[in-house]
C-alpha positions in Angstrom: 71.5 9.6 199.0 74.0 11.8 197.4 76.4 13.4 199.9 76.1 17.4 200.6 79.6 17.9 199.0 78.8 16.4 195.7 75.4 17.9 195.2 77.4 21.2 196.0 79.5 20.6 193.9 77.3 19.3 191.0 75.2 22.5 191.8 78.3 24.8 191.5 79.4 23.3 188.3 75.5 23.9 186.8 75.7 27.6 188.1 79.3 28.4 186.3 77.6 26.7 182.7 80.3 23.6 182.8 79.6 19.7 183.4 80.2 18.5 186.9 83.3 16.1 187.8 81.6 13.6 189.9 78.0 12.8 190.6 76.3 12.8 187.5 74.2 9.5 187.9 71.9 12.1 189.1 71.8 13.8 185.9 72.2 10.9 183.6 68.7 11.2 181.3 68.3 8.6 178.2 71.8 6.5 178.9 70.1 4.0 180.9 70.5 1.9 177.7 74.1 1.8 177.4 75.0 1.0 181.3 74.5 -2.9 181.0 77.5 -2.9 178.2 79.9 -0.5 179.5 79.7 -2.2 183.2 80.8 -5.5 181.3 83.6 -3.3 178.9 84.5 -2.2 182.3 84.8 -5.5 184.3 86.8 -6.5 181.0 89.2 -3.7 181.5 89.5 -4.5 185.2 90.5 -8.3 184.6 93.4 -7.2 182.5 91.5 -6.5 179.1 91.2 -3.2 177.4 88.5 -1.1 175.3 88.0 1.4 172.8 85.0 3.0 172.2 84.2 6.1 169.8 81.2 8.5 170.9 79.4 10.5 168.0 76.9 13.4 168.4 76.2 16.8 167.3 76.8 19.7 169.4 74.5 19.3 172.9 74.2 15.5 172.4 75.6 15.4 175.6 79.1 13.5 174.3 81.3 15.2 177.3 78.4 14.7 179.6 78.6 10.8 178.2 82.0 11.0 179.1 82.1 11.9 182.4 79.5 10.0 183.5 81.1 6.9 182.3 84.5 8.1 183.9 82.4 8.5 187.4 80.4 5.1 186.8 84.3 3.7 186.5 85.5 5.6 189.5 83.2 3.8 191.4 84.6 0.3 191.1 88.3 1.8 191.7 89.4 3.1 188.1 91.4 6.4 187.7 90.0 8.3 185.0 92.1 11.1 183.2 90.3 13.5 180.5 92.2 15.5 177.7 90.5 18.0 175.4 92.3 17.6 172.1 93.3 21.1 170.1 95.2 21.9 167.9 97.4 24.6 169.7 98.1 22.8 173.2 97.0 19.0 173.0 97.4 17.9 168.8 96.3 14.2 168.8 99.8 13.9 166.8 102.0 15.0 169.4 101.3 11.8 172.2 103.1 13.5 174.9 101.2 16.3 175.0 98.1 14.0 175.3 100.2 11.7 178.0 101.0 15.3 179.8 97.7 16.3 179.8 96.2 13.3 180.9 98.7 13.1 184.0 97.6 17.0 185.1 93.6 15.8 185.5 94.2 12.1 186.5 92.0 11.4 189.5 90.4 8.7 191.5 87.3 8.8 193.8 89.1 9.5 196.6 92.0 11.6 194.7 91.5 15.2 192.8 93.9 16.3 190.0 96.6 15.3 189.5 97.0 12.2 191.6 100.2 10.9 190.2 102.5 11.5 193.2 99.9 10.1 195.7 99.3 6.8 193.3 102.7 6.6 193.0 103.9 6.9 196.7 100.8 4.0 197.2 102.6 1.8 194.7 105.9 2.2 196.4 104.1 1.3 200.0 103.0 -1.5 198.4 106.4 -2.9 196.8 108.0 -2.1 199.7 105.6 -4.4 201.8 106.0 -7.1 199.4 109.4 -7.2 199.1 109.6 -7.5 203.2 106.8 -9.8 203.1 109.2 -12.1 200.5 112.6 -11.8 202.0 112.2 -9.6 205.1 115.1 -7.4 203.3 113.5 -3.6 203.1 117.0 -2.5 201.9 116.9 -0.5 198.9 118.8 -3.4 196.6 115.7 -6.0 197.5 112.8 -3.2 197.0 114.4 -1.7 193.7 114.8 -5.4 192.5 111.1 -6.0 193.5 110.3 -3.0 191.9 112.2 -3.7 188.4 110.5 -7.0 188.1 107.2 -5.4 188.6 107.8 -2.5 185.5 110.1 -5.2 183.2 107.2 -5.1 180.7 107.3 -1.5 180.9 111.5 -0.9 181.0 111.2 -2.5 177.5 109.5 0.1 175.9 110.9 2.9 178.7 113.6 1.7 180.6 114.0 5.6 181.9 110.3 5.2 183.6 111.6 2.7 186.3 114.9 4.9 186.5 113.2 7.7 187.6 111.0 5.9 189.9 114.2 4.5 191.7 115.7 7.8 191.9 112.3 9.1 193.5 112.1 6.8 196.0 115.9 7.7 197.1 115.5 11.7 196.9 111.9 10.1 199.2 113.7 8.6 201.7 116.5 10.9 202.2 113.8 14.1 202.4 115.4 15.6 199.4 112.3 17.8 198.2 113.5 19.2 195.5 114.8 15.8 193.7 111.4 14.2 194.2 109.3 17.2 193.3 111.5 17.1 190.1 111.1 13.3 189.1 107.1 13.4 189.2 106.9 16.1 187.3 108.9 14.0 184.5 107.2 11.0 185.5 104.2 13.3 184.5 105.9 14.5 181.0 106.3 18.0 182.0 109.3 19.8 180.1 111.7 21.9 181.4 112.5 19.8 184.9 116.1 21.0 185.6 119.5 19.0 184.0 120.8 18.7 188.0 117.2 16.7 188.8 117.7 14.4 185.9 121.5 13.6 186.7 120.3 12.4 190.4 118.2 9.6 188.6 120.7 9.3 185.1 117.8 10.2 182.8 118.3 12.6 179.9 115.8 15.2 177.7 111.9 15.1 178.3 109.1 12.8 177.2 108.8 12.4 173.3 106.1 10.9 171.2 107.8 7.4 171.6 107.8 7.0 174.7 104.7 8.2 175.7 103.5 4.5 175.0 105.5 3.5 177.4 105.0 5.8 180.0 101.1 4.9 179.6 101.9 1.5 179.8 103.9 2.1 183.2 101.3 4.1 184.9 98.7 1.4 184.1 101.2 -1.3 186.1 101.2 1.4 188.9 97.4 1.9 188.7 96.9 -2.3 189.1 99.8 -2.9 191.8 98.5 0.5 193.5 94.7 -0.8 194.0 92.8 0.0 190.7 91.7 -2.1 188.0 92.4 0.5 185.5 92.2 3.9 183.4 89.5 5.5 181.8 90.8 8.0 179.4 88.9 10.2 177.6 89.8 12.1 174.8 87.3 14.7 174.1 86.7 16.5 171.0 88.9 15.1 168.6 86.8 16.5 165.6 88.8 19.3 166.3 91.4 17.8 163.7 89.4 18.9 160.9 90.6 22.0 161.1 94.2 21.9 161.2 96.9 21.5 158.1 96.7 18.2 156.0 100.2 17.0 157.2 99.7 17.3 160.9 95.8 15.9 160.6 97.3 12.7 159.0 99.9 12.2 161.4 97.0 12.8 163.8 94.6 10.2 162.2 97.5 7.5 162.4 98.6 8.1 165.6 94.6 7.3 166.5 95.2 4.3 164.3 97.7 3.2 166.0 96.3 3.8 169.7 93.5 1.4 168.7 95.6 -1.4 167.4 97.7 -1.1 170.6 94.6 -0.9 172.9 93.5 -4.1 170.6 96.5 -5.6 170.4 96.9 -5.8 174.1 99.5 -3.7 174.8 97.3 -1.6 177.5 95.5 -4.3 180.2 93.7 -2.0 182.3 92.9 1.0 179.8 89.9 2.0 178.2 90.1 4.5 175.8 86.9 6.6 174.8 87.1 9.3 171.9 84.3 11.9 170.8 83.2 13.5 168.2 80.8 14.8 165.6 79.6 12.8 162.7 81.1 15.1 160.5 84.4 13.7 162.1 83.3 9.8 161.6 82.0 10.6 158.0 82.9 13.6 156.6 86.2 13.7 154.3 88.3 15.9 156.7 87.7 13.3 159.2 88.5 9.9 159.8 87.7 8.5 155.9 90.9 10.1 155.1 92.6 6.9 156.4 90.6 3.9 155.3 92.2 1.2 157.8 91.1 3.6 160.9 87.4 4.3 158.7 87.0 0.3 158.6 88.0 -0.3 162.2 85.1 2.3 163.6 82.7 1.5 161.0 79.2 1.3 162.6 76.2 0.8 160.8 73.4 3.9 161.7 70.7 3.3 159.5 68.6 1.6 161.4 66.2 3.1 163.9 68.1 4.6 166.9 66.4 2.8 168.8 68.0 -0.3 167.7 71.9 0.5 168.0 74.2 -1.6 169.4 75.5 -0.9 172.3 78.5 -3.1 171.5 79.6 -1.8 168.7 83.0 0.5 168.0 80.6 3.7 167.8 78.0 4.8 170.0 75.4 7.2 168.9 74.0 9.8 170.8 71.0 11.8 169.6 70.7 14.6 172.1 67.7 16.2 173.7 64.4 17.2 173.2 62.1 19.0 175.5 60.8 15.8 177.0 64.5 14.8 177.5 65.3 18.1 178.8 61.8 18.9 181.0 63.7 14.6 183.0 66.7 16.7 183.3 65.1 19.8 185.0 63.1 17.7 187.3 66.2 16.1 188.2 68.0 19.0 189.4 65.5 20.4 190.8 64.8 17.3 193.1 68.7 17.2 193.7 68.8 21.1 194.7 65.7 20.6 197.7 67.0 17.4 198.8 69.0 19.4 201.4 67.0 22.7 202.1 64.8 23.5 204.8 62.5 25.3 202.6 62.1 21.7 200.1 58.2 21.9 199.9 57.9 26.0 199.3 60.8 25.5 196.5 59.7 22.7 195.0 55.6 23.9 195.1 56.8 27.0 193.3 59.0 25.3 190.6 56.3 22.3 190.0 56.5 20.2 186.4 54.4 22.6 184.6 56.9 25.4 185.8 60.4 23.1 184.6 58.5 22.1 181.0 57.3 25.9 180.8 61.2 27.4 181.3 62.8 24.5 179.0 60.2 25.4 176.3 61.5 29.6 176.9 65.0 29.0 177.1 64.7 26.4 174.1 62.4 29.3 172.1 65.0 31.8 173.3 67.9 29.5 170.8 65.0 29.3 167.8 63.6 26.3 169.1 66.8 24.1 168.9 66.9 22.0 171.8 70.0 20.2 171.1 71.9 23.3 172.2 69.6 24.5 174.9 70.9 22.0 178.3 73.9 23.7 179.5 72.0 26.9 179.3 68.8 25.7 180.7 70.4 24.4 183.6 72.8 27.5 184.3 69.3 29.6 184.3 67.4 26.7 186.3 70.2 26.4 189.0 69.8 30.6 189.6 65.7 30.4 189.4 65.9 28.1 192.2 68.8 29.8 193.9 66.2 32.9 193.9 63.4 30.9 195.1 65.4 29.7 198.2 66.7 33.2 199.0 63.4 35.4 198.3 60.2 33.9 199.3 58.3 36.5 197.5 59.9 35.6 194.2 57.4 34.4 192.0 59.9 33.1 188.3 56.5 33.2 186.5 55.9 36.9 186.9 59.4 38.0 188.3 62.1 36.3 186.3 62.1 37.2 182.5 64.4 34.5 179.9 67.4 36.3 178.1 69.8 34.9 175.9 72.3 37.1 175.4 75.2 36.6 172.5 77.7 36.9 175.1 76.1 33.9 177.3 77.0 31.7 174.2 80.3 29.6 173.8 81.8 29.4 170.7 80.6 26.1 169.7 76.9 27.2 170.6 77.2 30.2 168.4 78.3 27.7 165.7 75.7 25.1 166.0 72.9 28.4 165.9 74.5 29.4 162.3 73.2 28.3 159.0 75.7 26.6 157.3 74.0 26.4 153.9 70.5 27.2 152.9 69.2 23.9 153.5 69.8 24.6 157.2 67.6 27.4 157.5 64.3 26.7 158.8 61.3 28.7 157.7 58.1 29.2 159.0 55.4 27.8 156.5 
């Protein structure tokens, strides 16, 4: 049984139109077919392999949902999970520290909300420290840092400032200098602008760069495995975003996905699994991917067959969003979730019965022209408040009290997008 702070939480998330953090087994409707292969990616990933996997679907497929849920499914066995929404303005896929940044400020555990760096980190160091006085019974700080620089040689290769700065941390740590450490994590992190007189105390220079943001991955995934977890699930959400930005900086974008893959391949990441989404217009379209052929024939995934039939283990997965049936599973499911801990479970649950849930999808669905691909995060924002009002006013009736509006202003941006015609044949008409 789900705990009362989850389903809160899960709840909350529905109410404010956004995809809950944690939980979402509850909500997970038509993925059942894809858990058997990414538990065994994952158990890959946690024995020192690594895996990337590209997620395709049209707006209200569910692709971030996808993601989160496989990012909870892997907190479960220990993984971190970090989550980065590329743009153009503040996370480019061409500028890797921005991504490495970014993925730092919402890295989290089971246990450990955003950003967990400094408690990983200060695990890690426990943990070296033990070892080295379980090995020589010397604590002093010349055994733990040498303990500590055979544990990140792999990673001082590509970085040697990473174990620098974690030296330096652990000093300003020990002597209760604040300041210091507060400093260091936040370049451990790759944030910019940490002072010149923080940077002296551990002889590092400048901020993170696109080189060694490599290497800074690679040093948090030796922290992750020493520290208790078998790895990092990284998402990076959205990446058809590209398409839109100037044909220099898209290319340079496109490679440096290229060349993420071939290093996640090439086994220079044990313990990561990198996940990307995106449209099909992003996998197939010629602003997309196609525009560099190597990365086109590395994610090439035959489609043409019957979705039911996909592979599973293949670079892509597809996901073909909802429809009402789809959608009426999803209702039911939060509204099971919402009365599993109310005192008033039958009365709710009698009022907002099956034919009540497929009756509102079919509305709130009508209410966007019929499209049900774009109706779940608004279905379940109204849903959460029908049921809210149910709870709170036993005289509320949502068949004769509660009438469905959509109004423009309710819409994101991509929602508005996916509802335009982009060319006559997208216009339906009613013959």
């Amino acid at each position: 049984m789900i705990s009362a702070r989850r389903r809160g939480e899960i709840l909350d998330a529905l109410r404010h139109g956004t995809v809950p953090a944690n939980g979402l087994d509850q909500l997970a409707v038509g993925l059942s077919k894809f858990e058997r292969e990414i538990d065994a990616e994952l158990d890959t990933v946690a024995t020192g392999g690594a895996s990337f996997k590209a997620v395709r679907g049209e707006y209200g497929a569910g692709k971030t949902f996808f993601a989160r849920w496989l990012c909870d499914r892997a907190k479960k066995r220990g993984f971190a999970s970090a989550e980065v929404q590329i743009n153009e303005i503040d996370t480019p896929l061409h500028r890797l520290e921005s991504i490495y940044r970014r993925a730092i400020e919402s890295l989290r555990t089971d246990t450990l909300a955003p950003s967990a760096l400094r408690p990983i980190l200060d695990s890690w160091l426990f943990a070296v420290e033990d070892d080295a006085a379980g090995q020589t019974g010397d604590v002093r700080d010349e055994a733990v840092d040498a303990l500590l620089d055979k544990r990140l040689a792999g990673v001082a290769a590509q970085a040697p400032v990473f174990p620098l700065a974690i030296r330096a941390y652990r000093r300003a740590v020990t002597s209760g200098d604040t300041t210091v450490a507060d400093g260091l994590v936040a370049w451990l992190g790759g944030q910019p602008h940490v002072a010149a007189s923080v940077k002296r105390q551990a002889g590092i220079k400048g901020d993170l760069d696109h080189f060694l943001s490599l290497g800074f991955l690679k040093g948090l995934l030796a922290i992750l495995r020493d520290a208790g977890h078998p790895g990092l699930v990284l998402v990076l959400d959205e990446v058809e975003t590209l398409q839109r930005i100037r044909s220099d900086s898209r290319a340079k974008a496109l490679n440096a996905l290229r060349q993420l893959m071939d290093e996640v391949h090439g086994g220079s990441f044990p313990g990561l699994y990198l996940l990307i989404t995106g449209t099909p217009a992003f996998f197939e379209g010629r602003q997309g991917i196609q525009l560099l052929p190597p990365l086109a024939d590395r994610l090439r995934t035959d489609f043409s067959r019957d979705p039911r039939f996909d592979n599973p283990r293949a670079p892509q997965l597809r996901l073909t969003g909802f429809d009402l049936d789809k959608l009426v599973e999803l209702g039911g499911r939060v509204r099971d979730l919402f009365v599993s801990q109310i005192s008033d479970a039958e009365r709710v649950r009698r009022v907002a019965d099956d034919d009540f849930i497929r009756e509102f999808a079919g509305a709130v669905a009508g209410g966007l022209g019929g499209r049900v691909g774009i109706a779940p995060r608004l279905f379940l924002r109204k849903l959460v408040d029908v049921l809210d009002t149910i709870e709170i006013h036993p005289e509320f009736d949502p068949r004769t009290d509660y009438e469905i509006k959509i109004e423009p202003t309710e819409l994101t941006a991509a929602e508005r997008e996916a509802l335009t015609p982009r060319s006559p044949d997208d216009i339906e008409l009613d013959v």
